[in-house]
C-alpha positions as CSV (number, residue, x, y, z in Angstrom):
1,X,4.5,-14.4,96.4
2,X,6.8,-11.3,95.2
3,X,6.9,-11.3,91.5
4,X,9.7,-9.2,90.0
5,X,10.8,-8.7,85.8
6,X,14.5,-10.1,87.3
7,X,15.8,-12.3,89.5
8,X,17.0,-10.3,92.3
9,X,14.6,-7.7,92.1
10,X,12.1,-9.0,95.0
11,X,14.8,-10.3,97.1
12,X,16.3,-6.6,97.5
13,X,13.1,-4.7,97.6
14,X,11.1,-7.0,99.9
15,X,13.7,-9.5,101.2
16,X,12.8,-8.5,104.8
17,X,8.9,-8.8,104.4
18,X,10.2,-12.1,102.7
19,X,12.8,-13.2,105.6
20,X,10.2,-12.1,108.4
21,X,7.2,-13.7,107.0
22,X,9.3,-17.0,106.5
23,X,10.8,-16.9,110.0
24,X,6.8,-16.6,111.1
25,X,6.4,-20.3,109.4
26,X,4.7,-18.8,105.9
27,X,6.0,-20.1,102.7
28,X,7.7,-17.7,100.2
29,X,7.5,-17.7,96.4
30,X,9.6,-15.4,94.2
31,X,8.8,-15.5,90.8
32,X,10.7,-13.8,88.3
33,X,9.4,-13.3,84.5
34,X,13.1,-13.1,83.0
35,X,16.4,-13.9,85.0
36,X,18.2,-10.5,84.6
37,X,20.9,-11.9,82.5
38,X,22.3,-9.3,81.1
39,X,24.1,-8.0,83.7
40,X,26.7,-11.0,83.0
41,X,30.3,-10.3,84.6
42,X,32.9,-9.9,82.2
43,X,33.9,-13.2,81.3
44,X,31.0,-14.8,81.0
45,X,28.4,-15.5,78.5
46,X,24.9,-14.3,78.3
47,X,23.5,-17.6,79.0
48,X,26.1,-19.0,81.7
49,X,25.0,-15.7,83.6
50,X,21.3,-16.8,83.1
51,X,22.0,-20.3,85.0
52,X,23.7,-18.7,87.8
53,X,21.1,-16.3,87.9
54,X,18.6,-19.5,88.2
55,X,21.0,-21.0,91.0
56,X,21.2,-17.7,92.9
57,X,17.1,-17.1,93.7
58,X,17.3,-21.1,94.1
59,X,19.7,-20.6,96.8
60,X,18.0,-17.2,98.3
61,X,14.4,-18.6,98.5
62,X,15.9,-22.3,100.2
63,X,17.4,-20.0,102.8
64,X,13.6,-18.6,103.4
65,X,12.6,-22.2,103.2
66,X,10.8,-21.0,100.4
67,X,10.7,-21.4,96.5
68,X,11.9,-19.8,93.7
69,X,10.3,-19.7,89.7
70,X,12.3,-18.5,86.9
71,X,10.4,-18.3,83.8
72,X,11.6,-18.8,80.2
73,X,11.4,-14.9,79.0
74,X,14.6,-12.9,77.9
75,X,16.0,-10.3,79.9
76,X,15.0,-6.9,78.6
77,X,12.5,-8.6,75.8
78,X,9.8,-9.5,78.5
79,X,6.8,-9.6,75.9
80,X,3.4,-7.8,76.5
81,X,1.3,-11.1,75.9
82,X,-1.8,-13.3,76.8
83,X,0.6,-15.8,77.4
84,X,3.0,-14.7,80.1
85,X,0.0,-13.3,82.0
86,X,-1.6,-16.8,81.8
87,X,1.9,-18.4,83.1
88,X,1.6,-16.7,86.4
89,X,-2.1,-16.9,86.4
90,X,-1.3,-20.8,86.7
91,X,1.7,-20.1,89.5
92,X,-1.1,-17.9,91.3
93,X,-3.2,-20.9,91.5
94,X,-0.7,-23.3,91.8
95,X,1.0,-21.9,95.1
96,X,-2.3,-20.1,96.4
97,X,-0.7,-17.3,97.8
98,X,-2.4,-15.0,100.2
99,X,-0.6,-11.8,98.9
100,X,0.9,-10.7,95.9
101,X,4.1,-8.1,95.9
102,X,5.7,-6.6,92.9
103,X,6.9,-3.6,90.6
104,X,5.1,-0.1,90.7
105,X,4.0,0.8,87.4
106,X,6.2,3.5,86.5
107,X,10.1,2.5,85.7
108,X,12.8,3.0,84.0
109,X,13.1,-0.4,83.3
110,X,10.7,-1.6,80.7
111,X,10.3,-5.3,82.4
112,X,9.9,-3.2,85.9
113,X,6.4,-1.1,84.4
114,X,5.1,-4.2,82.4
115,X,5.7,-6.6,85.0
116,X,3.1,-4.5,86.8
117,X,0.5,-4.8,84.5
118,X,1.2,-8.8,83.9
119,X,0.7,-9.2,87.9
120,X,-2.5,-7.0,87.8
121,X,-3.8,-9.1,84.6
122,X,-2.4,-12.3,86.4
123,X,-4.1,-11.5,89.7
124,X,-7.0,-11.0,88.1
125,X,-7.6,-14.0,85.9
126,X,-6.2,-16.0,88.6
127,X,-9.3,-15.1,91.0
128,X,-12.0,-15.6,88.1
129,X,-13.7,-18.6,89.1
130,X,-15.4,-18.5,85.4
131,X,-11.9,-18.8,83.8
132,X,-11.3,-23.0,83.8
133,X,-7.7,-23.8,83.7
134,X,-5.8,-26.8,85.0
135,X,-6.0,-26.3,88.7
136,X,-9.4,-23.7,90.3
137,X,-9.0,-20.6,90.9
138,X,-7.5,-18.5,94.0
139,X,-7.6,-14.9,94.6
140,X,-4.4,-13.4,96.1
141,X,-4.4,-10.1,98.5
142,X,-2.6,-6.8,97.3
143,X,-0.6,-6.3,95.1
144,X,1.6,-4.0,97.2
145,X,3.8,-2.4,95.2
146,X,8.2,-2.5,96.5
147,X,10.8,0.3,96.7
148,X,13.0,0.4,94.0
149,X,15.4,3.3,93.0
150,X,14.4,2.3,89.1
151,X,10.5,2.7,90.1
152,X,10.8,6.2,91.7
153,X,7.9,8.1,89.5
154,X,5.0,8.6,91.3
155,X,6.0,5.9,94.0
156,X,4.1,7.5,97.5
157,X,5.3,4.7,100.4
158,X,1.8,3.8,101.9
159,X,2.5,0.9,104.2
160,X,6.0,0.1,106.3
161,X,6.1,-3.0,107.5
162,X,8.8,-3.6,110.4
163,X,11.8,-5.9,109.5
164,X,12.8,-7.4,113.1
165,X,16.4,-7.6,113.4
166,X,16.3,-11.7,112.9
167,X,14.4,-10.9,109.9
168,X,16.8,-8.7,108.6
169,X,19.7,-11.2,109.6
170,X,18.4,-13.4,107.3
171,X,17.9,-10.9,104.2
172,X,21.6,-10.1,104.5
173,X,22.4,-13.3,104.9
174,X,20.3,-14.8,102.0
175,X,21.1,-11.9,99.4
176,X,24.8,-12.4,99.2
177,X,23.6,-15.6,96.9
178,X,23.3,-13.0,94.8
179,X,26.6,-11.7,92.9
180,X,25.2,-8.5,91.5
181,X,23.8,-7.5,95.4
182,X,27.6,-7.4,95.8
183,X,29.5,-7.1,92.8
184,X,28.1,-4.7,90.5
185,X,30.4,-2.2,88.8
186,X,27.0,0.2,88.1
187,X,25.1,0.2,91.3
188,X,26.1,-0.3,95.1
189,X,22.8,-2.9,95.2
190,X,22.9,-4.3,98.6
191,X,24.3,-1.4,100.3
192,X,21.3,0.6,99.3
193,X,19.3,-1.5,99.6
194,X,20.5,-2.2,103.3
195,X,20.0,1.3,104.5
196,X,17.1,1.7,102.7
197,X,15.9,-0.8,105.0
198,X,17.6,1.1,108.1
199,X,15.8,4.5,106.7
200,X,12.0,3.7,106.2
201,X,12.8,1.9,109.8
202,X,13.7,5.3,111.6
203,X,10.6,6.6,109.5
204,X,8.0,4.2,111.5
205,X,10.2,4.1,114.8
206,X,11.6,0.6,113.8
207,X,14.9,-1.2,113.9
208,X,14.4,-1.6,109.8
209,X,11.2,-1.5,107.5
210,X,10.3,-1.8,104.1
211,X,7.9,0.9,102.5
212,X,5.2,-0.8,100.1
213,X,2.9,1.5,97.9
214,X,-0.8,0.6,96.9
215,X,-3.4,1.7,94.2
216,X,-5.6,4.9,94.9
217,X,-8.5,2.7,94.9
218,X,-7.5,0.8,98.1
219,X,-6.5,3.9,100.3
220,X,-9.9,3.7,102.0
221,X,-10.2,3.9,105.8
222,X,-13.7,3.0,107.0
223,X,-14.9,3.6,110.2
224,X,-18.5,3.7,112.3
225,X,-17.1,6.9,114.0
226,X,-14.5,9.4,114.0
């Protein structure tokens, strides 16, 4: 499950993890908590923009054979609530992921950093056995934390996972669901993104890779000898 604050977010940053994990036979999840709306085209309305949005990680997570969750919230007012937390809390449990990805904490983009702490919180409550909601509870793996050029503060890659070149065949294909991948005026999205992929793969000796950062607290290595 890759959790982002927008729809599209996930599906650059971790779109090959995403494409090579669903070509393995695991089922993908993206979840975003608002659906980036207001980077509307000229010519269209806020909310025409937002069900486009909706239809574009539709179309992006059915190429994955996967699934796509769009909650309610407005781009760029994602609220710091209970509530929002206890949404995914109940998509955690639902969809029983075995890992979480998402957002480093530190952003530019105020739905980037809180989106963060929500999947933290999220995780978290999801797990609690104690906490009784509708369905029991499930404790998901990470969260690993994507590449984004608007997370770069602080962001140290830990893990590269290799992107096979199927894999990857599928991300390119799969993000061009997206118009803002290709069309924004402000930012060259998928071609970044692209050799961003190529780059962290000559890091780690592979075709491509994605780079993945972790908390402090998990960098352990433990060992019965050296």
């Amino acid at each position: 499950m890759a959790v982002g604050g927008h729809v599209g977010d996930m599906e650059l940053t971790a779109g090959g993890v995403l494409a090579g994990a669903a070509i393995k036979g695991d089922k993908i999840v993206t979840v975003a908590l608002t659906g980036g709306e207001r980077g509307n085209p000229a010519g269209m309305s806020v909310s025409e923009y937002r069900e486009q949005k909706i239809d574009e990680a539709n179309k992006f997570a059915k190429e994955l054979g996967g699934c796509a969750e769009v909650l309610r919230h407005t781009d760029g007012e994602l609220p710091d609530s209970e509530d929002v937390k206890w949404e995914l809390c109940d998509l955690i449990r639902k969809y029983k992921p075995n890992v979480l990805i998402t957002h480093w904490s530190s952003s530019m983009h105020k739905d980037h950093a809180l989106t963060h702490d929500i999947v933290n919180k999220s995780q978290f409550y999801a797990g609690l056995a104690s906490i009784e909601r509708d369905l029991p509870a499930h404790y998901a793996g990470g969260p690993y934390y994507a590449e984004n050029w608007e997370d770069p503060t602080g962001f140290k890659p830990y893990l590269y996972v290799g992107v096979t070149k199927e894999a990857y065949e599928l991300w390119d294909k799969a993000i061009n669901h997206h118009w803002f991948a290709l069309n924004s005026s402000s930012y060259p999205y998928k071609e970044y993104y692209s050799l961003l992929k190529r780059l962290r793969g000559i890091d780690v000796r592979r075709e491509y890779a994605e780079a993945f950062a972790v908390d402090e607290r998990h960098k352990r290595i433990v060992r019965d000898d050296i």
